[in-house]
C-alpha positions, 0 to 999 in steps of 0.5 A: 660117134662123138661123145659128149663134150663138157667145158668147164664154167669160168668161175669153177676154173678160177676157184680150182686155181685158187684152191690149188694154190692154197693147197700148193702152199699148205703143203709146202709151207711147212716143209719150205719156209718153217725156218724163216718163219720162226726166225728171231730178228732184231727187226721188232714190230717193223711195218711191210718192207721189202725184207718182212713183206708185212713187218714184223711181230713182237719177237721180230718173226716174219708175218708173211712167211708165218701166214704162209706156215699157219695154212696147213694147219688151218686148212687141215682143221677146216677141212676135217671138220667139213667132212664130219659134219658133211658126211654125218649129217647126209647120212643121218637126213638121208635115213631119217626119211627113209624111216618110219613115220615115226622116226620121222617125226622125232629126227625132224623134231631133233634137227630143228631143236638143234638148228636153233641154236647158233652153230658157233654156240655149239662149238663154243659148248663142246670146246669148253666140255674137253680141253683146247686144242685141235682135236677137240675143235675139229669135233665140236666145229663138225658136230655143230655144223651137222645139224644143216646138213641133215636139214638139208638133206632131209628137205632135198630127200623129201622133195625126191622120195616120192619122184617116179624114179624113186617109185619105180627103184622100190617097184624093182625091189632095190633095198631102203639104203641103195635107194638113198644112195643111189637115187636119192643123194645123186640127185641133191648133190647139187645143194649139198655141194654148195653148203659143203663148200660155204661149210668150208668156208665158215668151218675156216672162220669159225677155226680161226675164231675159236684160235682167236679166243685161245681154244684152238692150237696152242703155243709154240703152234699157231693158225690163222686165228690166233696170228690174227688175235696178235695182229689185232693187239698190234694193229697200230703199231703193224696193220700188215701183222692182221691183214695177213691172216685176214686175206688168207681167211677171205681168199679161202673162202672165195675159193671155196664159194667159186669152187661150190657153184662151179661144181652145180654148174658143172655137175647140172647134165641139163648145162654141161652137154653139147648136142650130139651130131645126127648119126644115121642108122639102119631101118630097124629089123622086123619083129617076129611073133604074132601072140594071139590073146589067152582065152579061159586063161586066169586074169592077168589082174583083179581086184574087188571092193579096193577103198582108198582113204586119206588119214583123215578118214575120207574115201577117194576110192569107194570099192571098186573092183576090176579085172584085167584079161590076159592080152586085154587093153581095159581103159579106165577113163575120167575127170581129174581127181575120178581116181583113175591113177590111184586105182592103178597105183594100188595094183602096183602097191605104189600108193603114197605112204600116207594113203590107207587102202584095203581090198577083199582081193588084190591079185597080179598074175598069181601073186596075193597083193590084198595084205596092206601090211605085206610087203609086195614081193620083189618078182613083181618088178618082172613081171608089171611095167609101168609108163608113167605120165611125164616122161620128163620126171619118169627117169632119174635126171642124174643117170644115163639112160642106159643105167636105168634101162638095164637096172631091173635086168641086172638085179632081177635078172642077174643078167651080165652088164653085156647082156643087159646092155645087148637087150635094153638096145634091142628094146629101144630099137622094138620102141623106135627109138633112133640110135639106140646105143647112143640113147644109151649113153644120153641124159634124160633131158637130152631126149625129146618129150616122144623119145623120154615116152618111148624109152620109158615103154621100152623100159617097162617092157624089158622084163617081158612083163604080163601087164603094163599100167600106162598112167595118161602116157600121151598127156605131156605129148604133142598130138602127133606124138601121142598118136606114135604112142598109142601105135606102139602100145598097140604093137606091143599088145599085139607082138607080145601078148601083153595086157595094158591098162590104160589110164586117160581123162581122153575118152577118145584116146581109151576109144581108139585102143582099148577093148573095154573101158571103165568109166569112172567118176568121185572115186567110182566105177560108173559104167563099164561096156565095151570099146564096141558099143562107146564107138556106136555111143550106145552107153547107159550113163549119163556121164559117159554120155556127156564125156562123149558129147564134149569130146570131138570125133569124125563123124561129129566134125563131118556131121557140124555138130557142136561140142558140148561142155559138161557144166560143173565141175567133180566134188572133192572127198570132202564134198561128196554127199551120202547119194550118186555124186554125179547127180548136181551135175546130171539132167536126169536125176531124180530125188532118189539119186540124191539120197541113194547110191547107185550099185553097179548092176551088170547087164545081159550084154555084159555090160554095166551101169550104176545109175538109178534112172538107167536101171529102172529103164531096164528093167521096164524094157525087160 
């Protein structure tokens, strides 16, 4: 089997070698050529000749061999402050969104303040608080230059702190600082890479300048920057004695420029790797165990009168209550922007920071989630599994597969690396996905859209969990791969007896694999039946029926009946008035629909409705 096979870009071998070079000669400069350096010559202020290869200074002194000695020390001073204002200003944007609201607010607040001013003024500032020299310079360069860095870092975090990779990392427990660093940094490596090397390059010109103003290295000791302030002053006399330091500067930072995009080019998975070869396997073995579903048995989820708000005080959610039996696939099906996702993100107390929920009961497999404030305790990870949407955005794009996979194992598990390793294959395998072990060791981008899917299933269903939440799982999928899904969930409710709850706009999707569907509507639950009675189409609300009327099945194609688009569209928050929300868009409604909001009355079947026309019908056929 062949690994994966990575060439480095051009740009980042020309810049290796150039920085190897300037490395080389700062190194041996010194050590080499201090003597001619500081050689005394009667040659005074002589032009580039084939004895001073870029003349003479006032003293008689080789220029170019002096060029040569001044790199280590400039090099050294750029380098320095580099890594203080690099390391310093990660560090501080990476905590900073990881904090509260409120340290937040004040980092973000003191980053702009900062970045307002030029970093050279900063410099310039610091340097004439302490005393020249090298010390002082390196700390005043790093300090000024920090600010970017975190700006940086804050936006990049930002951007990845609400990633489904990073939700499921704090869904596992893993604690505020190792999620930083390893889910969030890795991932904008890239960027910082790239203002680490401009960073170097500008620290070396900014070296230079302040060496060029005399705050820097002093006499007898000399850098780029200050070789460059004499060269300057005998510009007429010797232009080689400026050209020298000048090329040095200009070299270097083309150096650190081909080295920095080089790096994102090389360090980007999505650019480095080559297809592997097709490795044939063997069928994959039976699986054993037929779980029958726990009757009598306390849900496996529950929740009553959960509420969503946005800060503004607007409800998304209006109080919807659900529960979810051991072994029970549930299906809450509607429109976009019904609910459906954030309902099911409250159960896994992974709502977006800026939502406010509230719930009489909030309960997952014994553990009392109703406390908004209370964090959600780290078990829970082994025992919910979430799929989420886009399988593409599900894993963290700068770690393997197998990483991720046998993460949960090792930190709640306490499995060995073997072991996790062993069962995360298996799990694969149980998915159907080919060549396990070489999935393992893929990117997330080197597997197809079906294989990501089915990886991320495998994924949730590692810790054995009771209750797997599948947020629209076949959306990003080709039809034909969405069936393959929808199988393989259905396997795994039936092998393992685990419950699903299976969120889809699809009403036919939530048709073909649940045994009970919710249906939901601006925030709320508009009817609940069973799979049974949506199949024969006998539902009550008049919602349901026009999802049905507009989604295609067998017997309509077999019958030529024509789709029926449902006119309109679902209101937003903001929109919604003080009756049932569906009422503009319903052809049964009456003035008591615009007024009123219907309550969710359950039915001797054990069904149930909230609709004013339906349940004043019940009543006169009862």
């Amino acid at each position: 089997m062949r690994g994966v096979r990575t060439r480095l870009p051009a740009m980042l071998l020309v810049g290796l070698v150039l920085a190897a070079v300037i490395v080389l000669v700062a190194v041996a400069g010194p050590i080499l050529w201090q003597a001619r350096a500081d050689a005394l010559t009667g040659d005074i202020r002589q032009g580039p000749s084939g004895a001073h290869w870029l003349g003479t200074d006032a003293l008689g002194r080789d220029v170019f061999w002096r060029t040569v000695v001044a790199t280590r020390s400039t090099i050294e001073m750029a380098v320095a402050a580099t890594a203080i204002a690099a390391a310093l200003g990660t560090f501080l944007g990476a905590m900073i969104v990881s904090a509260g609201p409120a340290v937040r607010t004040l980092g973000d607040r003191v980053i702009d303040l900062l970045l307002s001013f030029p970093p050279i003024i900063i410099a310039l500032t610091f340097t004439a608080i302490l005393s020249p020299g090298r010390a002082s310079v390196v700390g005043a360069i790093g300090l000024a230059f920090c600010p970017q860095f975190a700006r940086l870092t804050n936006r990049l975090a930002l951007s990845v702190q609400e990633r489904d990779y990073v939700t499921v990392a704090r869904l596992l427990g893993v604690g505020r600082f190792r999620v930083v660093t390893r889910h969030v940094v890795p991932n904008i490596a890239p960027p910082l890479l790239v203002l680490t090397s401009v960073g170097f390059a500008t620290s070396v010109v900014t070296v230079s300048g302040l060496s060029f103003l005399g705050l820097s290295v002093q006499p007898p000791s000399y850098d780029w920057g200050s070789l460059l302030a004499s060269g300057l002053r005998n510009l007429y006399d010797n232009p080689g004695e400026a050209f020298g330091p000048a090329a040095a500067i200009l070299v270097t930072g083309l150096a650190a420029g081909l080295v920095g995009d080089g790096l994102v080019r090389h360090m980007d998975p999505r650019g480095t790797s080559r297809p592997h070869r097709a490795v044939r396997r063997s069928a994959d073995p039976p699986t054993a165990g037929d779980a029958s579903r726990a009757g009598g048995a306390a849900p496996v989820a529950s929740v009553r009168d959960l509420s969503i708000r946005r800060p503004d005080g607007r409800e998304l959610v209006h109080g919807i209550s659900l529960t979810v039996d051991a072994g029970e696939i549930v299906g809450i099906v509607g429109e976009s922007g019904s609910g459906k996702s954030l309902t099911a993100l409250a159960l896994a107390r992974l709502l977006p920071r800026e939502l406010e929920w509230s719930a009489a009961h909030l309960n997952v497999n014994g553990v009392d989630l109703a406390d908004p404030a209370k964090a959600p305790p780290a078990r829970l990870a082994t025992e919910l599994g979430i799929v989420f949407q886009d399988p593409s955005s599900s894993f963290n794009p700068a770690l393997r597969i197998g990483t991720q996979l046998t993460e949960v194992l090792r930190v709640h598990a306490k499995m060995s690396r073997r072991q996790a390793h062993a069962l995360a294959v298996s799990r694969l395998a149980e998915t159907r996905v080919s060549s396990p072990e070489l999935r393992m060791r893929q990117y997330p981008h080197e597997l197809s859209g079906g294989m990501r899917q089915r990886a991320m299933i495998a994924a949730a269903m590692l810790p054995e969990p009771k209750l797997i939440i599948a947020d629209e799982p076949t959306t990003a999928l080709d039809v034909t791969v969405q069936a393959d899904v929808l199988r393989l969930l259905k396997q795994i409710n039936t092998t393992h007896g685990t419950a699903i709850l299976l969120i889809s706009h699809d009403i036919g999707v939530v048709s073909s694999l649940c045994d009970r569907i919710c249906v939901m509507y601006a925030g709320r639950v508009v009817e609940e039946l069973s799979v049974e009675d949506l199949r024969r189409r006998d539902v009550r609300h008049p919602y349901t029926r026009a999802l049905l009327a507009a989604s295609p099945d067998t017997a309509s194609e077999r019958d030529g009946a024509r789709l029926v688009p449902l006119p309109g569209r679902a209101p937003a928050a903001e929109d919604q008035g003080p009756g049932c929300s569906f009422a503009p868009r319903c052809p049964l409604a009456v003035p008591v629909c615009t007024e009123i909001v219907p309550p969710l009355v359950a039915e001797p079947s054990g069904n149930a409705v909230a609709c004013h026309v339906e349940t004043a019908a019940a009543e006169v056929r009862s």
